[in-house]
ROLOSE-759332 format. One record per atom (N, C-alpha, C): residue number from 0; x, y, z; atom name; residue in one letter. Coordinates in pm, whole numbers. Example, Ala and Ser with C-alpha at 12.3 -4.5 7.8 and 13.67 -1.06 7.14 Angstrom:
! residues 2
+-----+--------+--------+--------+------+------+
! pos !     c1 !     c2 !     c3 ! site ! code !
+-----+--------+--------+--------+------+------+
!   0 !   1319 !   -569 !    780 !    N !    a !
!   0 !   1230 !   -450 !    780 !   CA !    a !
!   0 !   1320 !   -330 !    780 !    C !    a !
!   1 !   1285 !   -225 !    708 !    N !    s !
!   1 !   1367 !   -106 !    714 !   CA !    s !
!   1 !   1290 !      3 !    787 !    C !    s !
+-----+--------+--------+--------+------+------+
This chain:
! residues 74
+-----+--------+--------+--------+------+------+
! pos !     c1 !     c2 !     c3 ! site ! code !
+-----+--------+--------+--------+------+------+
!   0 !  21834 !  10327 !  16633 !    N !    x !
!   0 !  21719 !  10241 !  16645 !   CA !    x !
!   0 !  21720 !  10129 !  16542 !    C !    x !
!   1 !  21772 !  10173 !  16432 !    N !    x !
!   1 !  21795 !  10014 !  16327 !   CA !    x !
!   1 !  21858 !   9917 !  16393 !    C !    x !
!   2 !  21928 !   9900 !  16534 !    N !    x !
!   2 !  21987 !   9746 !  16584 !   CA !    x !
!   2 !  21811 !   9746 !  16632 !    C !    x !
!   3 !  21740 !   9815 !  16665 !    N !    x !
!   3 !  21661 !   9766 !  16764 !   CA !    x !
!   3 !  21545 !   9659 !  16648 !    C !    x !
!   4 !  21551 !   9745 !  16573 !    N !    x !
!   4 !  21477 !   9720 !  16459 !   CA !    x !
!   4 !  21521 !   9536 !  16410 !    C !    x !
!   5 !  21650 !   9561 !  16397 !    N !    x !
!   5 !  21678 !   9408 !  16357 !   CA !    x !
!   5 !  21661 !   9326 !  16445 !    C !    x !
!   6 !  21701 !   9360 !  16567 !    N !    x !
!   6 !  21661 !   9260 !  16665 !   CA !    x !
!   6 !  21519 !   9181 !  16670 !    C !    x !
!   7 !  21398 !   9215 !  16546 !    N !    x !
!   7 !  21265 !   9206 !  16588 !   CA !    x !
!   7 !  21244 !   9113 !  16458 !    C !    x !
!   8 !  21375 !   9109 !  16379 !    N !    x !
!   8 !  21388 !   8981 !  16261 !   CA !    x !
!   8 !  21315 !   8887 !  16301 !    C !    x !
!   9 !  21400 !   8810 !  16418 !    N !    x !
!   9 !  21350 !   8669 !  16481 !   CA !    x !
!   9 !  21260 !   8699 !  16621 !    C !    x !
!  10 !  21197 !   8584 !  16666 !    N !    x !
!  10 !  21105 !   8619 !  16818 !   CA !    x !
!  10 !  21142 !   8490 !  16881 !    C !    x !
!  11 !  21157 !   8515 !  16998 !    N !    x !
!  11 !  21213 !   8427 !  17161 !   CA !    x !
!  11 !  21065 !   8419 !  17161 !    C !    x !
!  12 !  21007 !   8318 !  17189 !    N !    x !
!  12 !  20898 !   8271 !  17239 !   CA !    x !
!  12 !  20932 !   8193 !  17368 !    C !    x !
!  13 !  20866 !   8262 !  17533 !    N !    x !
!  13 !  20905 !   8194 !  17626 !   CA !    x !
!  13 !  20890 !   8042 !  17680 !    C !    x !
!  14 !  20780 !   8015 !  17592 !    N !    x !
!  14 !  20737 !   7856 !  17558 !   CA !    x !
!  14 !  20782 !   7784 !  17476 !    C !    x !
!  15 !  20781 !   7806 !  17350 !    N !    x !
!  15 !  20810 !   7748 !  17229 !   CA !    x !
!  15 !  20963 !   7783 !  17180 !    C !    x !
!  16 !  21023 !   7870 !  17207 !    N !    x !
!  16 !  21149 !   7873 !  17165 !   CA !    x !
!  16 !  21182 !   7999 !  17043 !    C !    x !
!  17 !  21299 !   7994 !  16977 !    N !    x !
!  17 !  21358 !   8101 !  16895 !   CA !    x !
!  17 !  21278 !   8068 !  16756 !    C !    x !
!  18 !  21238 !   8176 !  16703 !    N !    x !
!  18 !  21187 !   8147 !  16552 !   CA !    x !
!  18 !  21286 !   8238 !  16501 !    C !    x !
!  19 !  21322 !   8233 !  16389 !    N !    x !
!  19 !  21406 !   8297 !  16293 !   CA !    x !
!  19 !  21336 !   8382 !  16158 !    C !    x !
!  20 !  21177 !   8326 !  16137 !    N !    x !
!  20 !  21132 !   8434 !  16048 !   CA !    x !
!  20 !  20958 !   8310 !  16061 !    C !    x !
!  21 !  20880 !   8344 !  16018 !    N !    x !
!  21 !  20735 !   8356 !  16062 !   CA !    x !
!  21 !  20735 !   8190 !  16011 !    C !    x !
!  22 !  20766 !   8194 !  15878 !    N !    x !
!  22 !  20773 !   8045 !  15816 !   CA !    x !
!  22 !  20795 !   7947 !  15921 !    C !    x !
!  23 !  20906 !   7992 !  15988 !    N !    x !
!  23 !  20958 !   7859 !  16067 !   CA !    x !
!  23 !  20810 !   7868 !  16160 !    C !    x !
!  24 !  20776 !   7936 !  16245 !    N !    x !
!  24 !  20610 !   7909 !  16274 !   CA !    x !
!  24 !  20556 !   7820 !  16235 !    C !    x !
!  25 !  20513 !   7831 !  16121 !    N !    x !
!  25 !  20453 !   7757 !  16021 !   CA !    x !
!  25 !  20470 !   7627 !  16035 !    C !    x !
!  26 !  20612 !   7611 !  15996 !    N !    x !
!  26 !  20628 !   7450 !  15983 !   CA !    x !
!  26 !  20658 !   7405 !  16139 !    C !    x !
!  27 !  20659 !   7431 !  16217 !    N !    x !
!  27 !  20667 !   7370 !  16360 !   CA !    x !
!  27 !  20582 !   7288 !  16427 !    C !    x !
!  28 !  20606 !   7178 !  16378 !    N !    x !
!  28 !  20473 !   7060 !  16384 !   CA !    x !
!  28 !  20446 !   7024 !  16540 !    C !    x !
!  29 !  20520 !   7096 !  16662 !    N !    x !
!  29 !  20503 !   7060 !  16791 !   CA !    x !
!  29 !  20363 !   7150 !  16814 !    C !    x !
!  30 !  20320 !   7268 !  16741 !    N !    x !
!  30 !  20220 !   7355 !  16758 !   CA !    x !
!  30 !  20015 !   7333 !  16731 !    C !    x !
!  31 !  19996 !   7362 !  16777 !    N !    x !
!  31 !  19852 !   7356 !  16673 !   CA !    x !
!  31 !  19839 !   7495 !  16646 !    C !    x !
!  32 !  19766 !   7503 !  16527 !    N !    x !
!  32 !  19689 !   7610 !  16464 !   CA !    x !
!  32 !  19677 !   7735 !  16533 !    C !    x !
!  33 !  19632 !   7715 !  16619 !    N !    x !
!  33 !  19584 !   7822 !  16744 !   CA !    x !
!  33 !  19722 !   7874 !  16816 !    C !    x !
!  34 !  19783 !   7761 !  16805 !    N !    x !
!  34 !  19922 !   7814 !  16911 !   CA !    x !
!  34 !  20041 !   7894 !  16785 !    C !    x !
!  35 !  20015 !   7855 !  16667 !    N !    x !
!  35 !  20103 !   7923 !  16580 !   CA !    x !
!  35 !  20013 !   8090 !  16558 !    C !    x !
!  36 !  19878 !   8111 !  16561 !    N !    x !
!  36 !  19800 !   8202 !  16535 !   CA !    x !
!  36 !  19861 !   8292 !  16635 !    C !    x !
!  37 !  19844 !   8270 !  16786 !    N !    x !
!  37 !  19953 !   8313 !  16936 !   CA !    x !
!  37 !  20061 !   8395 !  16892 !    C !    x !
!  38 !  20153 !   8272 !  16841 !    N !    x !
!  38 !  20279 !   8361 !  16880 !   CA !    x !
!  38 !  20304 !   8433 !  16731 !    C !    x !
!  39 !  20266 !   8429 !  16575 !    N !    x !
!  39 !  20247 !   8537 !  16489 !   CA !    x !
!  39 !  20194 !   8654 !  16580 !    C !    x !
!  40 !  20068 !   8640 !  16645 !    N !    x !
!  40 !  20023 !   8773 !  16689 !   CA !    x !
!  40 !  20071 !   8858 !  16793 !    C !    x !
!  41 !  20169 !   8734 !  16873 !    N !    x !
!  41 !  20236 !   8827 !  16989 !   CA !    x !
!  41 !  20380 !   8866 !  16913 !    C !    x !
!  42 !  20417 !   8817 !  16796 !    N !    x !
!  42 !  20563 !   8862 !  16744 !   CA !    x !
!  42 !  20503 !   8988 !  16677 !    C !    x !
!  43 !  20384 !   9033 !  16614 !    N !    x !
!  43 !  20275 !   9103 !  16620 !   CA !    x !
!  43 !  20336 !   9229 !  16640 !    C !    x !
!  44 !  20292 !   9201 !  16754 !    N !    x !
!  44 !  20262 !   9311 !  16892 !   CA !    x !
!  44 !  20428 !   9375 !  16927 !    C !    x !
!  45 !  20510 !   9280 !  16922 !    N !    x !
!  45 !  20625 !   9367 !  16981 !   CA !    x !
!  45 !  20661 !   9435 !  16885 !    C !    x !
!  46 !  20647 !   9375 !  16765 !    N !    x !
!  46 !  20706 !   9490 !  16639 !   CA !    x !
!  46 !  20629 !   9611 !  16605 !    C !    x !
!  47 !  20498 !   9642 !  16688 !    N !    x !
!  47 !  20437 !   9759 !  16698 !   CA !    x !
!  47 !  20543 !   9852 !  16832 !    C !    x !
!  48 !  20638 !   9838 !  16913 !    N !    x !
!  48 !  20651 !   9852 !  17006 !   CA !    x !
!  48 !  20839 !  10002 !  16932 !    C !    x !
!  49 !  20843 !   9907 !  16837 !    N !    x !
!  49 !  20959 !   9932 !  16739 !   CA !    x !
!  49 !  20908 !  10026 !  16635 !    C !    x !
!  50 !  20763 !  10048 !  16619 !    N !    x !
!  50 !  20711 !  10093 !  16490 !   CA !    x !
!  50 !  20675 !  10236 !  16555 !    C !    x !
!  51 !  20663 !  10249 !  16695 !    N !    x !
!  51 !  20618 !  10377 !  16735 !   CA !    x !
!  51 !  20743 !  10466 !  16762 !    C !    x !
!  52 !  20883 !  10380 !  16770 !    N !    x !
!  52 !  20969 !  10468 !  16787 !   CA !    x !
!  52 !  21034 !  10499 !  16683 !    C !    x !
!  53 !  21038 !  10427 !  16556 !    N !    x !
!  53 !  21088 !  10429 !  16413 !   CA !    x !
!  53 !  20980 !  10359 !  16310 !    C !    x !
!  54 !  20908 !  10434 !  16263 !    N !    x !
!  54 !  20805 !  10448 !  16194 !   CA !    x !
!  54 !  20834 !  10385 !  16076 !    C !    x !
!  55 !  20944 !  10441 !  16019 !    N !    x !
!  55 !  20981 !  10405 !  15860 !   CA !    x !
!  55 !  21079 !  10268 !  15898 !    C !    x !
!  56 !  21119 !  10209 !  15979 !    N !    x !
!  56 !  21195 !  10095 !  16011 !   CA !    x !
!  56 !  21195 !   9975 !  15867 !    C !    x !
!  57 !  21232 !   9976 !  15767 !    N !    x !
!  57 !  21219 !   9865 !  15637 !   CA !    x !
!  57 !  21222 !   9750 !  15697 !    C !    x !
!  58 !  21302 !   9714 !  15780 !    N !    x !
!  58 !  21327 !   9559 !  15857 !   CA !    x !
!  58 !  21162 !   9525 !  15968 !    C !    x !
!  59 !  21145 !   9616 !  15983 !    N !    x !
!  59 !  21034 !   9554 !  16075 !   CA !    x !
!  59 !  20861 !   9583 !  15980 !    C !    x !
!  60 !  20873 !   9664 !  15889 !    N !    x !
!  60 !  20786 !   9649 !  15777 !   CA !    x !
!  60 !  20773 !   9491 !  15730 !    C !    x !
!  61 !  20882 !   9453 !  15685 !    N !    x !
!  61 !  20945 !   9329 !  15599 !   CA !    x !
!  61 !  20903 !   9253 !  15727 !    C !    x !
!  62 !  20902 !   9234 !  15747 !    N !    x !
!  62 !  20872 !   9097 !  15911 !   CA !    x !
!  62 !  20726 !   9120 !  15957 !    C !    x !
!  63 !  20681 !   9268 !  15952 !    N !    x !
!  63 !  20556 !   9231 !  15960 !   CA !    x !
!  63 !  20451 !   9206 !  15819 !    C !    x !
!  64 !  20502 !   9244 !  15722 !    N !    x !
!  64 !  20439 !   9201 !  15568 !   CA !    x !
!  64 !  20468 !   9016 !  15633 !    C !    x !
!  65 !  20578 !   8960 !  15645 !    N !    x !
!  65 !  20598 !   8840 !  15636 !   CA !    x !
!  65 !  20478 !   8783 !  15716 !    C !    x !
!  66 !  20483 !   8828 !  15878 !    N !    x !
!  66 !  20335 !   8802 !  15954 !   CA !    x !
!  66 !  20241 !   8743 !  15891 !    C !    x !
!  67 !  20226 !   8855 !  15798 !    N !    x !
!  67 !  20076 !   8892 !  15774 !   CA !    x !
!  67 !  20032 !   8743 !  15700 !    C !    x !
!  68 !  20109 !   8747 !  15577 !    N !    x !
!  68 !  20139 !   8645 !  15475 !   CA !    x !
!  68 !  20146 !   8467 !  15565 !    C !    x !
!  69 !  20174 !   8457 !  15693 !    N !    x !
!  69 !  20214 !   8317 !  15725 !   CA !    x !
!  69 !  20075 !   8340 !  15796 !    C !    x !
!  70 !  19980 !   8428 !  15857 !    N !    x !
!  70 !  19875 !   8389 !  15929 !   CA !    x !
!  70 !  19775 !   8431 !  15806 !    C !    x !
!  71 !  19796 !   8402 !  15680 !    N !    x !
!  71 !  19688 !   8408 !  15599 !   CA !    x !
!  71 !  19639 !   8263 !  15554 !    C !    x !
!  72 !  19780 !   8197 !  15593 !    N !    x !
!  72 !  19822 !   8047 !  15540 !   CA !    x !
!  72 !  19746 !   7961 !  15629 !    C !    x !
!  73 !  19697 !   8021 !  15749 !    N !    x !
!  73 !  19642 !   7941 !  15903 !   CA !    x !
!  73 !  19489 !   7929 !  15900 !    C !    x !
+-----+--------+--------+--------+------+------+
């Protein structure tokens, strides 16, 4: 389950495209506020999806601490 885990580093957004870590969110000036709030919360959501099958996962802890931290900034 740790590939699955890494795989949840970055998020495919079917609109907006590949992010590589929450920051890049952030600075993506094609977005508004609301639309960066979106896809933090849906990159969110899948890394709960990873958290029920590997609980202790460090890589998807670390990405969602990062989350947390870029939609505090919003």
């Amino acid at each position: 389950m740790a590939n699955a885990a890494a795989n949840f580093a970055h998020f495919d957004h079917p609109q907006h495209g590949t992010y590589r870590n929450p920051e890049d969110v952030l600075k993506d000036s094609r977005l508004s506020d609301g639309e960066k709030r979106t896809i933090i919360d849906e990159w969110r959501s899948s890394l709960k999806h990873i958290l029920v099958n590997e609980p202790d996962a460090p890589e998807v802890e670390a990405v969602n601490k990062a989350l947390d931290e870029a939609a505090a900034k919003l």
